[in-house]
DOTORPA-796519 format. One record per residue (C-alpha): x, y, z; residue in three letters. Coordinates in steps of 0.5 Angstrom, whole numbers, plus 2048, in hexadecimal, padded with zeros to 3 digits. Layout:
XYZALA...
***
This chain:
7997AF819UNK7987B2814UNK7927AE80FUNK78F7AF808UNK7877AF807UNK7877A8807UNK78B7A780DUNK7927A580BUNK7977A780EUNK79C7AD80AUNK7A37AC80AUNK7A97B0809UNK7AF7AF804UNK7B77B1805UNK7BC7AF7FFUNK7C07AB802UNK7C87AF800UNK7CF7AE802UNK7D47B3800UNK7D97AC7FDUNK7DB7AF7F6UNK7D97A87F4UNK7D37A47F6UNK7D37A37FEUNK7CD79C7FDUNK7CE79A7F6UNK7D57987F4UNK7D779B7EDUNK7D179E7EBUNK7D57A57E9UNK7D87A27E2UNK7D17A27E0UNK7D07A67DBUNK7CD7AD7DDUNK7CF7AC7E5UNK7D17B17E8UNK7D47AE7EEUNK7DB7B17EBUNK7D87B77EDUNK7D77B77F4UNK7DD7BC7F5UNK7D97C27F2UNK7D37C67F6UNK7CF7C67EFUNK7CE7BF7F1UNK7CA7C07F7UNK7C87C77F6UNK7C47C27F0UNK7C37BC7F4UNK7BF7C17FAUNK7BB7C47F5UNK7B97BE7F2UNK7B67BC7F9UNK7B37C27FAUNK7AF7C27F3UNK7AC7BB7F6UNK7AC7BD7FDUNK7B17B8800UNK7B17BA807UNK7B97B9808UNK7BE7B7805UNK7C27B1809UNK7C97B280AUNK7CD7AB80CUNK7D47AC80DUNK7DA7A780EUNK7E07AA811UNK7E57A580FUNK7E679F80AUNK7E679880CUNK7EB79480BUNK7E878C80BUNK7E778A804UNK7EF787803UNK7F178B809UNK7F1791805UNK7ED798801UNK7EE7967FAUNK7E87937F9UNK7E47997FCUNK7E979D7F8UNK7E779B7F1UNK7E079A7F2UNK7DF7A27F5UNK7DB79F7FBUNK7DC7A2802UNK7E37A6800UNK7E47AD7FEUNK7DF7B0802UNK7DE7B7804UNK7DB7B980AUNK7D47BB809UNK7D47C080FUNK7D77C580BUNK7D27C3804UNK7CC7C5808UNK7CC7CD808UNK7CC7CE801UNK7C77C87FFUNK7C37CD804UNK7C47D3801UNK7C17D07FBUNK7BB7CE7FEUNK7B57D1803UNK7B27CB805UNK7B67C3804UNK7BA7C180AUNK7C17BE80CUNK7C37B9811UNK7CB7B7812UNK7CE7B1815UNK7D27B481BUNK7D77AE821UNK7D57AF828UNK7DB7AB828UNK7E07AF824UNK7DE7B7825UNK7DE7BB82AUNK7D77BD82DUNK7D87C582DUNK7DC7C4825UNK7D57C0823UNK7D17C4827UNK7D37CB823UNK7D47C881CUNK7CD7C681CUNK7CA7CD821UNK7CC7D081AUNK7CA7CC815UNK7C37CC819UNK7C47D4818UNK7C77D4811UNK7C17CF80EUNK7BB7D3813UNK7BA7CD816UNK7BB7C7811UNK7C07C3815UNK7C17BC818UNK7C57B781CUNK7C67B181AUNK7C97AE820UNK7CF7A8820UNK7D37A6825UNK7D87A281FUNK7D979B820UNK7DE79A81BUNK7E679881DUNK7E879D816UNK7E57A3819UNK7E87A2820UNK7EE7A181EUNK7ED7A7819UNK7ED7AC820UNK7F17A8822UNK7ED7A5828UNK7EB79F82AUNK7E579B828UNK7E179A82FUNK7DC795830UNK7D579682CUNK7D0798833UNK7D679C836UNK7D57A0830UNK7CE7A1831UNK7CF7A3838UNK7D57A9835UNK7CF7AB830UNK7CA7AC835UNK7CE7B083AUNK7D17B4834UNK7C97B5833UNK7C97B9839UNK7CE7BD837UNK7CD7BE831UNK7C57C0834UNK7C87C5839UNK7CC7CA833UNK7C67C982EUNK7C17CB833UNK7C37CD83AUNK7C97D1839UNK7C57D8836UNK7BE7DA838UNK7BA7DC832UNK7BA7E3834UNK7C27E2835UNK7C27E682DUNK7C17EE82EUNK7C47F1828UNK7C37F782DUNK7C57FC829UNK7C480382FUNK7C77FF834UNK7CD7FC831UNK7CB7F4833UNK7CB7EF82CUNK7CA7E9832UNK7C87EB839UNK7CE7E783DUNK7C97E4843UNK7C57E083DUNK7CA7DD83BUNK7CD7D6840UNK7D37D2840UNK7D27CB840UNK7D77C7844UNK7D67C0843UNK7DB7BA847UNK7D87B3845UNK7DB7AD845UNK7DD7AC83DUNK7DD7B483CUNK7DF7BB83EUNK7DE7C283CUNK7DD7C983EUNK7DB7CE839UNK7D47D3837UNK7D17D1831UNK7D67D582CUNK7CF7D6828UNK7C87D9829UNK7C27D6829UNK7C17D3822UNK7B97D381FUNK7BA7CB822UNK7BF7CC827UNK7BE7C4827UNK7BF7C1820UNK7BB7BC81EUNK7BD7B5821UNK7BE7B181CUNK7C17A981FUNK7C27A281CUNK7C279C822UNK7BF795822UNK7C3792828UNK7BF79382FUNK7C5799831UNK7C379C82AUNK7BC79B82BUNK7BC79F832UNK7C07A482FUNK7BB7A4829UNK7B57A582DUNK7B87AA833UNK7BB7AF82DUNK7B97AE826UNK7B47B1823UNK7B47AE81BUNK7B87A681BUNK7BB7A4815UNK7B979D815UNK7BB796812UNK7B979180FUNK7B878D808UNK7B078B809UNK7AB78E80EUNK7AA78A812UNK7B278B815UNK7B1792816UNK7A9791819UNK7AC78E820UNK7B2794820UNK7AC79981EUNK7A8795824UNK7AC794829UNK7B079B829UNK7A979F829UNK7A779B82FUNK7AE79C833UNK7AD7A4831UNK7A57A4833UNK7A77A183BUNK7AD7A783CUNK7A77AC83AUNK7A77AE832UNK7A27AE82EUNK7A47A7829UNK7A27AA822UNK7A67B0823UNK7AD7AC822UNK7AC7AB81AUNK7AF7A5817UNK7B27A5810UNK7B479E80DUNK7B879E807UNK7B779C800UNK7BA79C7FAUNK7B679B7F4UNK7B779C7ECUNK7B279F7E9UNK7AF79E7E2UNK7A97A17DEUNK7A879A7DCUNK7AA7937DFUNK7AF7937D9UNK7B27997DAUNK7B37987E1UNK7B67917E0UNK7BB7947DAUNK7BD7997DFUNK7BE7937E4UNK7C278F7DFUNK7C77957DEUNK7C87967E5UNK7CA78E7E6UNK7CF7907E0UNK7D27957E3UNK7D27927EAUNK7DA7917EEUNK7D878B7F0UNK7E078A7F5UNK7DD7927F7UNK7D678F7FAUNK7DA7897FDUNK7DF78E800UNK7D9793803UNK7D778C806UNK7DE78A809UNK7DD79180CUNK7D7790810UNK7D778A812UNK7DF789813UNK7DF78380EUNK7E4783809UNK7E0780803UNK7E77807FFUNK7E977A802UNK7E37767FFUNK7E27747F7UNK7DF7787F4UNK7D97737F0UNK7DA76E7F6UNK7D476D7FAUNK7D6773801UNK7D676E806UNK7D677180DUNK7D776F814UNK7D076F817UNK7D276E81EUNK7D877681DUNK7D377B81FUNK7D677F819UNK7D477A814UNK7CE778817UNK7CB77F817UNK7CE77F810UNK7CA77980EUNK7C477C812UNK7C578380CUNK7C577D807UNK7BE77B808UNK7BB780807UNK7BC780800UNK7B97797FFUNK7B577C7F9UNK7BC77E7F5UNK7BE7767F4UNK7BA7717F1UNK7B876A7F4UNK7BF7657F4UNK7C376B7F3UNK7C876E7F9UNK7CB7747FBUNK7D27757F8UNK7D677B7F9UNK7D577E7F2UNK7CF77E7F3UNK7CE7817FAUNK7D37867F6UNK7CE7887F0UNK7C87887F5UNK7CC78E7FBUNK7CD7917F4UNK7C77937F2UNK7C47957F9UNK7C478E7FCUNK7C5792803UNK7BE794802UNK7B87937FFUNK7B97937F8UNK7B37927F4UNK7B27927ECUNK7AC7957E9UNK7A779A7E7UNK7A57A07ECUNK79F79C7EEUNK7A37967EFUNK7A879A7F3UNK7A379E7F7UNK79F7977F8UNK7A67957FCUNK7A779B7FFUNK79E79B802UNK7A0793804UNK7A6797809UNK7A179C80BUNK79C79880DUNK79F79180FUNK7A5795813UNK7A279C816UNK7A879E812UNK7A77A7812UNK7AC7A880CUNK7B07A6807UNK7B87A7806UNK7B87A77FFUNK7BF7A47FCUNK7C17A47F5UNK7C479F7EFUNK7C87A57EBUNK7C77AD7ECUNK7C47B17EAUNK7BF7AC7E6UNK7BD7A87EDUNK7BB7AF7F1UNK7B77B17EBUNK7B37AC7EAUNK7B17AB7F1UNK7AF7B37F0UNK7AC7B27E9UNK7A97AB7E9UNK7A87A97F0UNK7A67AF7F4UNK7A07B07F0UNK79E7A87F0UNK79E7A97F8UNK79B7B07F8UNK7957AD7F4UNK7957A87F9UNK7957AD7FEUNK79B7AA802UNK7A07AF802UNK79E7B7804UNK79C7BC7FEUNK7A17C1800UNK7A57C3806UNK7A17C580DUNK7A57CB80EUNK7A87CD808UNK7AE7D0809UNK7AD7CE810UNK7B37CA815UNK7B47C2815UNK7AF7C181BUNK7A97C4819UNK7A97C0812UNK7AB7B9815UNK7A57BA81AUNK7A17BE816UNK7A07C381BUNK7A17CB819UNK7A47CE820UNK7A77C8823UNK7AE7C9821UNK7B17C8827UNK7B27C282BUNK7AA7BE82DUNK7AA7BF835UNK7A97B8835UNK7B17B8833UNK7B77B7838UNK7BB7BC834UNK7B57C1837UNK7B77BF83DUNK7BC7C383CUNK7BB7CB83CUNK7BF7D283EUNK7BA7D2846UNK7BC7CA846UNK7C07C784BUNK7C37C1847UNK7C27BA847UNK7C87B6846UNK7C87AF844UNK7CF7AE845UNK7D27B4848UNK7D07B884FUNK7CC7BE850UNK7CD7C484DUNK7CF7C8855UNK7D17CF852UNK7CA7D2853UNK7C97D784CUNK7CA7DE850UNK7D27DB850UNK7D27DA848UNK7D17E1845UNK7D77E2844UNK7D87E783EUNK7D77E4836UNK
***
């Protein structure tokens, strides 16, 4: 863990981005004016955005991703529709290269279904953006819990553990190509002997499992990482186990401190008991702050926020998540909810963490649960000068043990530059955020673990279990009988 002179931990900072050309998290906030949120269909767009990042040395940039629309709100998408929320979103895979190419050392991390693609495509997309970007990738790993993106395959939704039991015998796959399929010594570009790839360097994976089957080499190389930075977000006892087993960076909620300490806690703990080193897995909690030089700058940014926020958008975003259809409620009629319904109860819980937002005597009504959404309520979302925001952000490190931050935005491109202009210097003066990036122009791992060389899996990792010498261990499958001598045909 990396400290400063004083003893505090170092935390990193991602921008946290979607490729929705609107606002993924805050419901309206393209029709301010200077937003560029209608240009998200560009290059331009994220060529600036990962230039900007890496002028204030922002360790990545996030990429959440929606595969389909919800369609709770009145039972249909025309509120998410106006509102430009979680619609019209292109996929970020395909952005990555070029926001690469215009930079040396900031990295990407993009959201991919283990429910939903297959494991040789997911393996070979993200085996050549490790290539293309040298080595500045990540996985954000999702199994998909929404009935919209099921029905978008054309799948079945399946229950919430047996999807976690998919992923990680998908993992194993997924394991296999990155690092067993090719020796490291498997590339020669041989030019007196005529061999570009020696064939008996190279095995076929042949895997029967309960829920999945392939047989297939590796249609890729060795990449700088071979195994992309692993990125997961997972709360339930099945998602911390995965967590712990796989992830090497965790997205983690949570509207104050102390909701994310016991997650933090309790996944390092299980991760520590399978033999990793707990401070390796680096937790990022978000936080969307509005930033001013002055507290009345700030608050007038806040106040123009609130102007422009799509109340009905916030309340749609909301339905989608928790299957509630808001519309069915008046709007400034106090949101009388069904305690004793699971979903509404857990609806309820989100509601009580914003205490601060109401004034004695006052009730939540659905206006105002939709103004709050709006304007980052999914997050943190403090108003304030850089100290004030930076004081938050110390809160979270100390109290939580939190290793960064996900930095959402109100309205771009003004949020991103006020965290690069106003905030990071506040924190760099702290000494809470790194002064530049541990290996510059170096790949994802050695910067996340600020350790130069480790650019491939810690051997503490499951995945390093799996090597081209190894025999793999499956964890739904049965054990690879072809021995390698069999699985040399030529490539």
């Amino acid at each position: 863990m990396a400290t400063n002179s004083a003893g505090r931990k170092k935390v990193h900072l991602n921008f946290f981005e979607t490729a929705c050309t609107g606002n993924h998290e805050c419901a309206g906030q393209w029709s301010r004016p200077g937003d560029n949120s209608c240009t998200k269909d560009t290059l331009d767009y994220y060529i600036n955005m990962a230039k900007l990042a890496e002028k204030g040395n922002i360790t990545s940039i996030f990429f959440a991703d929606t595969y389909a629309g919800h369609e709770v709100y009145g039972g249909n998408m025309d509120a998410v529709f106006r509102a430009g929320v979680q619609v019209a979103q292109l996929d970020p895979i395909t952005i990555v290269s070029a926001m690469a190419a215009a930079t040396k050392s900031v990295s990407f991390g993009v959201t991919g279904s283990t429910s939903y693609i297959p494991p040789f495509a997911l393996a070979r997309t993200f085996s050549t953006l490790d290539h293309l970007s040298k080595g500045r990738v990540a996985w954000n790993i999702v199994t998909s819990w929404s009935e919209a993106a099921a029905n978008a395959f054309g799948k079945e939704l399946v229950p919430h553990d047996q999807r976690y039991e998919i992923a990680d015998e998908y993992m194993d796959i997924i394991y296999q190509l990155w690092n067993g399929s090719w020796a490291d010594d498997a590339v020669k570009w041989d030019r007196e002997n005529h061999i570009a790839y020696e064939p008996s360097r190279i095995k076929k994976i042949e895997h029967k499992g309960k829920y999945l089957k392939m047989s297939a080499r590796h249609q890729m190389h060795p990449s700088p990482q071979r195994t992309p930075v692993l990125f997961q977000a997972g709360t339930s006892k099945s998602g911390q186990a995965f967590g712990a087993k796989h992830a090497e960076a965790v997205y983690i909620g949570g509207l104050v401190p102390s909701q994310a300490s016991y997650q933090i806690k309790a996944m390092r703990e299980i991760a520590k008991a399978i033999g990793r080193d707990p401070t390796t897995i680096k937790f990022f909690a978000a936080i969307n702050p509005i930033i001013g030089r002055t507290i009345e700058e700030a608050e007038a940014k806040f106040e123009e926020a609130k102007q422009h926020a799509d109340v009905i958008g916030a309340l749609a975003q909301f339905s989608g998540y928790t299957s509630i259809d808001l519309s069915k409620y008046p709007l400034d009629e106090e949101l009388k909810l069904d305690a004793s319904k699971p979903k509404e109860s857990a609806a309820l819980g989100f509601l009580g963490n914003f205490t601060d937002s109401v004034k004695d005597g006052e009730v939540w009504t659905p206006r105002k649960l939709g103004e709050k959404i709006a304007i980052g309520g999914f997050h943190p979302s403090p108003v304030g000068t850089p100290a004030m925001v930076a004081d938050i952000m110390e809160q979270w490190i100390d109290e939580a043990d939190v290793d960064g931050f996900n930095m959402a935005y109100i309205s771009n491109p003004g949020s991103f530059e006020d965290i690069v202009e106003l905030l990071v210097p506040e924190l760099r003066r702290r000494g809470l955020v790194f002064e530049d990036y541990a290996v510059p122009g170096g790949t994802f791992r050695e910067n996340l673990l600020r350790q130069p060389g480790q650019k491939k899996l810690r051997s503490d990792h499951y995945g390093s279990n799996f090597t081209f010498e190894s025999d793999f261990p499956y964890t739904n499958g049965v054990a690879n009988e072809q021995s390698k001598g069999e699985e040399t045909a030529a490539v």
